[in-house]
N, CA, C and O atoms as a CHARMM CRD file, in Angstrom:
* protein
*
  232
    1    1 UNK  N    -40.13600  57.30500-169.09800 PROA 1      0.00000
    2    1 UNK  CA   -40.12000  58.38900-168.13900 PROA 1      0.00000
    3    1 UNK  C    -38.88600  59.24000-168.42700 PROA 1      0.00000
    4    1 UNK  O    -37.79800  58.79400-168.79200 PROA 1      0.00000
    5    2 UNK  N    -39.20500  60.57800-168.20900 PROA 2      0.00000
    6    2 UNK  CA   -38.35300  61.33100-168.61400 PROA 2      0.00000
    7    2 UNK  C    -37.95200  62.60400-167.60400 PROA 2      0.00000
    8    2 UNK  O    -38.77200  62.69100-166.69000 PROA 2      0.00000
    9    3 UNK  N    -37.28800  63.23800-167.56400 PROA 3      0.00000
   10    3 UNK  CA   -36.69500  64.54400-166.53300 PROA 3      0.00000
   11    3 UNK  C    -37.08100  65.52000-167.33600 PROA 3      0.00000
   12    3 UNK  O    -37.73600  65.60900-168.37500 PROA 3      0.00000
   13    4 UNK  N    -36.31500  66.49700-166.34400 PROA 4      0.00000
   14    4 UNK  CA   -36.20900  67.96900-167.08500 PROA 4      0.00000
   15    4 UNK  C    -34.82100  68.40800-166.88100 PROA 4      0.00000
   16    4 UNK  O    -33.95900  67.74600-166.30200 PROA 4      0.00000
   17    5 UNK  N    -34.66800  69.58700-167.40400 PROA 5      0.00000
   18    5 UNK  CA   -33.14700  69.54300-167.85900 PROA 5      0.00000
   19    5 UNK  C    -32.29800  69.42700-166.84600 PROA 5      0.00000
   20    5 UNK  O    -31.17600  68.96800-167.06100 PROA 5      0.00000
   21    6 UNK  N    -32.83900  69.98000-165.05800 PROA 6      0.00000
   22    6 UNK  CA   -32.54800  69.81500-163.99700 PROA 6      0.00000
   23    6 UNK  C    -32.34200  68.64000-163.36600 PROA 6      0.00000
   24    6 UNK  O    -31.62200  68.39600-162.39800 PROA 6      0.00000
   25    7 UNK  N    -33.04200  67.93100-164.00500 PROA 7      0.00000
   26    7 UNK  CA   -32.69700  66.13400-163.25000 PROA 7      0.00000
   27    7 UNK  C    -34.15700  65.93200-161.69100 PROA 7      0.00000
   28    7 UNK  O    -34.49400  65.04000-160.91200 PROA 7      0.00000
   29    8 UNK  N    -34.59200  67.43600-162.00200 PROA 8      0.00000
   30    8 UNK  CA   -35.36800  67.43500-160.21200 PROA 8      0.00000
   31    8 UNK  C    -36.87200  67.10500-160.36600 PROA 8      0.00000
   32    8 UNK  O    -37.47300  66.77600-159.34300 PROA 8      0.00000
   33    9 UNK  N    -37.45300  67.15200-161.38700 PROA 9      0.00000
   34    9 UNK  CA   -38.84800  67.21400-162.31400 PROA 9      0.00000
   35    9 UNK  C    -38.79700  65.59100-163.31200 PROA 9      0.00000
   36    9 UNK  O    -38.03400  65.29500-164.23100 PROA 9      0.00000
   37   10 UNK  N    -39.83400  64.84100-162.73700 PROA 10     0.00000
   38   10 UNK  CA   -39.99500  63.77200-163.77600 PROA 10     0.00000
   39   10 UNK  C    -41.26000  63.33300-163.81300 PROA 10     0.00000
   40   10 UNK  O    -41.79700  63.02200-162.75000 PROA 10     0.00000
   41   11 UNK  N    -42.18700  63.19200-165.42300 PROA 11     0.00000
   42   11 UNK  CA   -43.52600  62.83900-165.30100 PROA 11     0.00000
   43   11 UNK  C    -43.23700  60.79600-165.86100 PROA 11     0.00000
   44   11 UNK  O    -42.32700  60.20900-166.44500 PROA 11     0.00000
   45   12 UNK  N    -44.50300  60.39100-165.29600 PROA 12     0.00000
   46   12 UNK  CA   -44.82700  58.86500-165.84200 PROA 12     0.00000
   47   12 UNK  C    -45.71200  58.63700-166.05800 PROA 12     0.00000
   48   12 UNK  O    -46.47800  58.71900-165.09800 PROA 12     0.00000
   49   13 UNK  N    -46.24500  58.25500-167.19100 PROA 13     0.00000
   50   13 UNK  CA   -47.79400  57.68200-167.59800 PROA 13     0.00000
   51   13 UNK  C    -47.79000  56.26900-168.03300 PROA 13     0.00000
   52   13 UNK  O    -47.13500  55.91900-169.01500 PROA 13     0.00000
   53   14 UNK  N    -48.45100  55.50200-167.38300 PROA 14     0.00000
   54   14 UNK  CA   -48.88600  54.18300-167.64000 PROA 14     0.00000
   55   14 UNK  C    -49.94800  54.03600-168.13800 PROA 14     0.00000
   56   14 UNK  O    -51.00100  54.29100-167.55300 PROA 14     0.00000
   57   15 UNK  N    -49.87300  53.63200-169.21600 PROA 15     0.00000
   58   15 UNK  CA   -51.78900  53.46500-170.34900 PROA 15     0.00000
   59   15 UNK  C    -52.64000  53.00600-170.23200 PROA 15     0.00000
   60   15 UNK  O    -53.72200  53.18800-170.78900 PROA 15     0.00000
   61   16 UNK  N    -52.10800  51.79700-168.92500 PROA 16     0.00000
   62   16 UNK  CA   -52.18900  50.92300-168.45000 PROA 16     0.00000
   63   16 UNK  C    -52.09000  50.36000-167.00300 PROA 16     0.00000
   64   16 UNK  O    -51.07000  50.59400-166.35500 PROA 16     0.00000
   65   17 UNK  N    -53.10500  49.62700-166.46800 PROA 17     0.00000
   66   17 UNK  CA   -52.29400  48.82200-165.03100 PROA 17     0.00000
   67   17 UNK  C    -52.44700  47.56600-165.13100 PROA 17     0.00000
   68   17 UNK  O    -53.40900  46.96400-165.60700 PROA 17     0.00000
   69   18 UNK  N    -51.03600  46.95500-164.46300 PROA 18     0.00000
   70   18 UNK  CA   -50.61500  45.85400-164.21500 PROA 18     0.00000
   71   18 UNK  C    -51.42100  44.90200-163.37600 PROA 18     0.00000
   72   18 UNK  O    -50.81300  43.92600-162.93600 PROA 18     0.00000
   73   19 UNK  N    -52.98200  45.06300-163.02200 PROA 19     0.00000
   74   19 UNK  CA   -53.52000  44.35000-162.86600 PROA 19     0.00000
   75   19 UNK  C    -53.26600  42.81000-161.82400 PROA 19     0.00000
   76   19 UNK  O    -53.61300  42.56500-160.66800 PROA 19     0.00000
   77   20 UNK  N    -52.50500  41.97800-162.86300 PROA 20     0.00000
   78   20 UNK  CA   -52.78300  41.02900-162.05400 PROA 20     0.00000
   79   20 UNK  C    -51.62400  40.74900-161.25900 PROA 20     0.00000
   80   20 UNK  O    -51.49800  39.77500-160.51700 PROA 20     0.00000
   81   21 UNK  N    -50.41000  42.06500-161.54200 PROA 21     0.00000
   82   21 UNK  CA   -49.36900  41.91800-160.60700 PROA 21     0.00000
   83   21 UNK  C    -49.61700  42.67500-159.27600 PROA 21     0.00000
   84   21 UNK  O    -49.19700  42.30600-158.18000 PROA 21     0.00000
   85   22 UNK  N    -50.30100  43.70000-159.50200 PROA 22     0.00000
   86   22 UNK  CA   -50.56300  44.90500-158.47100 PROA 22     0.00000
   87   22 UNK  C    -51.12200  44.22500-157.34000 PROA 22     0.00000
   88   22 UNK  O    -50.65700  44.20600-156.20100 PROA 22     0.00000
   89   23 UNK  N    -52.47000  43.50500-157.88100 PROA 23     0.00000
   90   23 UNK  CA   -53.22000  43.14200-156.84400 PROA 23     0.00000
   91   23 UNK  C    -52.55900  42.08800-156.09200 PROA 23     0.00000
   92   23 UNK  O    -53.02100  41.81900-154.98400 PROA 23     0.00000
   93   24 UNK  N    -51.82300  41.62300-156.40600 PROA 24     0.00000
   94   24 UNK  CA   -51.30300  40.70500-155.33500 PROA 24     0.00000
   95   24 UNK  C    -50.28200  41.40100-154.02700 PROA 24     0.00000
   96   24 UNK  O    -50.22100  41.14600-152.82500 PROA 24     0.00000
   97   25 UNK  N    -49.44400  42.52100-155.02700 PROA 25     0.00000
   98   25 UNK  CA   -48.64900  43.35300-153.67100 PROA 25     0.00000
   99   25 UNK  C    -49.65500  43.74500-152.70300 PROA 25     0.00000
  100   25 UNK  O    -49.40700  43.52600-151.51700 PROA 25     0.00000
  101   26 UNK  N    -50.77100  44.29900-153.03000 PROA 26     0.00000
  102   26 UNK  CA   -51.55300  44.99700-151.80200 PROA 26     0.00000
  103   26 UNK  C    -52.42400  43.57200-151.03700 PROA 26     0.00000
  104   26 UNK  O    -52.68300  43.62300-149.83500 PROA 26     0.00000
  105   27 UNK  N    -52.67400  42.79900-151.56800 PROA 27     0.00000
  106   27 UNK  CA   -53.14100  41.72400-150.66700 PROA 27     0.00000
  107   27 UNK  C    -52.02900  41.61900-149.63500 PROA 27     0.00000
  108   27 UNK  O    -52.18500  41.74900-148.42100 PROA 27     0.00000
  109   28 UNK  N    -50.83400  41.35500-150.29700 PROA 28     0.00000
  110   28 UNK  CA   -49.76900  41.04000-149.42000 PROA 28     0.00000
  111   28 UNK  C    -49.73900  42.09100-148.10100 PROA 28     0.00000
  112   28 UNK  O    -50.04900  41.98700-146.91400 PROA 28     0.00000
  113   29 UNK  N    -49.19800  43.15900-148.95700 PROA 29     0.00000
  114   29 UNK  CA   -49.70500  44.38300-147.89800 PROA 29     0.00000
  115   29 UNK  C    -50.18700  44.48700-146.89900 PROA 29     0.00000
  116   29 UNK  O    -49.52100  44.77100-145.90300 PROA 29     0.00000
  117   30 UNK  N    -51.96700  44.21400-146.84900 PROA 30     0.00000
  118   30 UNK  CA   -53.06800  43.93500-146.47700 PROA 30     0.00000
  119   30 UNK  C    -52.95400  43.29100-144.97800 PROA 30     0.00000
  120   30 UNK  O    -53.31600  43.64400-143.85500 PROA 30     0.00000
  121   31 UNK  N    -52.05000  41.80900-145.70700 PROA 31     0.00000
  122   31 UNK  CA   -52.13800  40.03100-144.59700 PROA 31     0.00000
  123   31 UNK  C    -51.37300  40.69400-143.91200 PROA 31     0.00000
  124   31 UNK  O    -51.66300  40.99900-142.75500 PROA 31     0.00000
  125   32 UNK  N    -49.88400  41.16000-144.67100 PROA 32     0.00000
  126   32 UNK  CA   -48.74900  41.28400-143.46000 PROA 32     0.00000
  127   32 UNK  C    -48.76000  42.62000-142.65200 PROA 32     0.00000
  128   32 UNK  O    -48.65000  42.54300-141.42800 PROA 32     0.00000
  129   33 UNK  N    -48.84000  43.39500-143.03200 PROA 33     0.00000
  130   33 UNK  CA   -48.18000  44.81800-142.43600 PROA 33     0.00000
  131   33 UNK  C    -49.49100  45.37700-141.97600 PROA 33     0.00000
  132   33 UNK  O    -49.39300  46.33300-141.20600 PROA 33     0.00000
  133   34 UNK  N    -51.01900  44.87300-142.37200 PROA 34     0.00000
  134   34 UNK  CA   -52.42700  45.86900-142.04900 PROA 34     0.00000
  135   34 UNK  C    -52.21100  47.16500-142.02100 PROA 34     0.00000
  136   34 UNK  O    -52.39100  48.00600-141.14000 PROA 34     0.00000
  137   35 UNK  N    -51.75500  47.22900-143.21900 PROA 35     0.00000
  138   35 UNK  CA   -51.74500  48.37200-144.26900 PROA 35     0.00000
  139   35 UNK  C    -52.91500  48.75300-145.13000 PROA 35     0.00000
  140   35 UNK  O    -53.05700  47.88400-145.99000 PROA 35     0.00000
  141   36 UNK  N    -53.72200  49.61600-145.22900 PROA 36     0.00000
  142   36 UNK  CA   -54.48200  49.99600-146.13200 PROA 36     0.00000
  143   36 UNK  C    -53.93700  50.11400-147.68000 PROA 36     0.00000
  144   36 UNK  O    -52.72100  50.20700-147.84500 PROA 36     0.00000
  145   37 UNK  N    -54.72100  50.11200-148.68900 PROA 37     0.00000
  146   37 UNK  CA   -53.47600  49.71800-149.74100 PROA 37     0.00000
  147   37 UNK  C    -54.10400  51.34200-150.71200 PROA 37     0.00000
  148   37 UNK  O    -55.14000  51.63600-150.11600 PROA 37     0.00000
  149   38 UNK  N    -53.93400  52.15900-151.60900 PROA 38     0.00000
  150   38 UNK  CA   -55.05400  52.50300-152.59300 PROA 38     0.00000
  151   38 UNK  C    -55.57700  53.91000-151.92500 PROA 38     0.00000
  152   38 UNK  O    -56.61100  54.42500-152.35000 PROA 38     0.00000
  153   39 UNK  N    -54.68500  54.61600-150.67400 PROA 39     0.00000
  154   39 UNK  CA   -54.92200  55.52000-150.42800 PROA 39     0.00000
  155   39 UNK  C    -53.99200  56.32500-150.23200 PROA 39     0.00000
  156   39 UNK  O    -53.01500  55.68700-149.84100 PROA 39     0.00000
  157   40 UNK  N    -53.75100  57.54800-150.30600 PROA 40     0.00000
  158   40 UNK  CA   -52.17100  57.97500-150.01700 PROA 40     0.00000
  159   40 UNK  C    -52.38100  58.56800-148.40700 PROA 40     0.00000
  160   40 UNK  O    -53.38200  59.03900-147.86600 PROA 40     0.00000
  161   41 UNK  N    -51.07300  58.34800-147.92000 PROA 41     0.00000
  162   41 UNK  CA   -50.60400  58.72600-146.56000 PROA 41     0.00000
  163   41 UNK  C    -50.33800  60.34400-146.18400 PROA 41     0.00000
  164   41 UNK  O    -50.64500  61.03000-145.20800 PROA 41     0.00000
  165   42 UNK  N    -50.02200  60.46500-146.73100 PROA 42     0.00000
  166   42 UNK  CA   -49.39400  62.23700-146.89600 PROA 42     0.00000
  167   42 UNK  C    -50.19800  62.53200-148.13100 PROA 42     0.00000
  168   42 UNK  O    -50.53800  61.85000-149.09800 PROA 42     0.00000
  169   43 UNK  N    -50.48300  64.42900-147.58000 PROA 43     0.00000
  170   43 UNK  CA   -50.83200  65.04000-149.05100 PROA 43     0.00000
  171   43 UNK  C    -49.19800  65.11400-149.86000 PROA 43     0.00000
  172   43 UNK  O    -48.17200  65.55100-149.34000 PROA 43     0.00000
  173   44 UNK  N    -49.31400  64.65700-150.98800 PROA 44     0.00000
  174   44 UNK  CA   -48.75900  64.87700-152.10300 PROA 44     0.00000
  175   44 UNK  C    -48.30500  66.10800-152.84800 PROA 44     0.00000
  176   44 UNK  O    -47.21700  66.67500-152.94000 PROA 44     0.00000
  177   45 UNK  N    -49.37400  66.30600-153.29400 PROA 45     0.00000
  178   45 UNK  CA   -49.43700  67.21100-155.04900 PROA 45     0.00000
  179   45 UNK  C    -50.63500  68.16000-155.12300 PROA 45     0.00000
  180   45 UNK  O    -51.63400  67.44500-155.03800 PROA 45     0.00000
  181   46 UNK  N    -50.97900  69.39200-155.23800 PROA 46     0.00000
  182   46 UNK  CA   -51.55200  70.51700-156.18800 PROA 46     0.00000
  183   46 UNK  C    -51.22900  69.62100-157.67000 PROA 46     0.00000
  184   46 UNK  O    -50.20600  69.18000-158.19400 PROA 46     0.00000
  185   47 UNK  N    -52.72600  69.62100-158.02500 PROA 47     0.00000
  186   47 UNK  CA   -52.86700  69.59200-159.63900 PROA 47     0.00000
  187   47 UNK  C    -53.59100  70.70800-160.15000 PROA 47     0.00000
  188   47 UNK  O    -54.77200  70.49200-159.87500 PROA 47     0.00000
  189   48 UNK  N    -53.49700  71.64300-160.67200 PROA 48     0.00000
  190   48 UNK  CA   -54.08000  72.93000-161.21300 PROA 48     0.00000
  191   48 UNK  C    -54.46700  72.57100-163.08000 PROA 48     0.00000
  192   48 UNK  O    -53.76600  71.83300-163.77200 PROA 48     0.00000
  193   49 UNK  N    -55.47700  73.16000-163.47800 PROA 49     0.00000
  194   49 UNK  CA   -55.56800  72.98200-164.69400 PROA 49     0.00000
  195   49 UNK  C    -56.38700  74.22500-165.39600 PROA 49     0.00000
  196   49 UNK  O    -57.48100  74.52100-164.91500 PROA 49     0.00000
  197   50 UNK  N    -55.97900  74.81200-166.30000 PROA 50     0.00000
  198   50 UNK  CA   -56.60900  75.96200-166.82700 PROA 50     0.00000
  199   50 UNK  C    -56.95000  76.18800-168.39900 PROA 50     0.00000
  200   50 UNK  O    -56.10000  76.01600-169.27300 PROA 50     0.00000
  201   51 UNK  N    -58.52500  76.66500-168.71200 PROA 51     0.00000
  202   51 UNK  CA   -58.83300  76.23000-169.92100 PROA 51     0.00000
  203   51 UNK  C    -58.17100  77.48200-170.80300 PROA 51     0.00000
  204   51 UNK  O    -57.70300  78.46500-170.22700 PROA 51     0.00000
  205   52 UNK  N    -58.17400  77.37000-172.06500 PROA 52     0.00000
  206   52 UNK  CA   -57.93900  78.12300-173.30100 PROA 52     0.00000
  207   52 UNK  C    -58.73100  79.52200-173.29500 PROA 52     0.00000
  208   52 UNK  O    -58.19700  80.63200-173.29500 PROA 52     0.00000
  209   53 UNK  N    -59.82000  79.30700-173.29300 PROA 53     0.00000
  210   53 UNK  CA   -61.35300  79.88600-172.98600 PROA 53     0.00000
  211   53 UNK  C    -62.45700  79.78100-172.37600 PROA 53     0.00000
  212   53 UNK  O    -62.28600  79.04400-171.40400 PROA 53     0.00000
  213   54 UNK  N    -63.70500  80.20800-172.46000 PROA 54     0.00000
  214   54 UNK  CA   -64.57800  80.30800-171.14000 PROA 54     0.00000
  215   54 UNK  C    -65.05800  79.07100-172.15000 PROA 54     0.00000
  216   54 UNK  O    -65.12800  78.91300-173.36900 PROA 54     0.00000
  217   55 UNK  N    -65.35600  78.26300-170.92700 PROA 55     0.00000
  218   55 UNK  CA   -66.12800  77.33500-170.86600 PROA 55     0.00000
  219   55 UNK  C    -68.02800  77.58600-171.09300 PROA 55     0.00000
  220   55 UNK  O    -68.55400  78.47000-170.41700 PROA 55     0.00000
  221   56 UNK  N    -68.84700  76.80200-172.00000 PROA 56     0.00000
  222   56 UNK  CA   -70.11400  76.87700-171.50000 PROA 56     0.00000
  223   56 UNK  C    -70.43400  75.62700-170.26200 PROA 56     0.00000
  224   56 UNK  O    -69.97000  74.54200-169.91000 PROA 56     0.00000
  225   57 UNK  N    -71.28400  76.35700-169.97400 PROA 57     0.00000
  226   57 UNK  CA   -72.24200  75.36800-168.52200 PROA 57     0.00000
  227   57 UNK  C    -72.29400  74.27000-168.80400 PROA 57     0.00000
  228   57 UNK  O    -72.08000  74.15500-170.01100 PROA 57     0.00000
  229   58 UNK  N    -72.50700  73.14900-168.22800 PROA 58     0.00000
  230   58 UNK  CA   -72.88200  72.16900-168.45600 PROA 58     0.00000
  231   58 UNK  C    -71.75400  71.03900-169.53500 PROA 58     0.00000
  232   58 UNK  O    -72.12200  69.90300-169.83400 PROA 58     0.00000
């Protein structure tokens, strides 16, 4: 993971999930706190994405 030159901007990509560690925090989650696990609470983020050129249909 990396910044930007500001220190205020940072992206993370995982290739991957941790699987058999994850699922155990949100069980935990789950028993103790009856927490929903796998949904976010607050809106977040705008993701915008824009092509090169026109797209065909389909």
């Amino acid at each position: 993971m990396g910044t930007d030159n500001s220190g205020c901007y940072a992206a993370m990509s995982r290739p991957n999930h941790l699987i058999g560690l994850e699922l155990g925090v949100s069980i935990t989650s789950i028993a103790v706190h009856s927490e929903p696990t796998g949904q976010p609470r607050t809106f977040a983020v705008d993701v915008v994405a824009m092509a090169k050129r026109d797209l065909r249909a389909g």
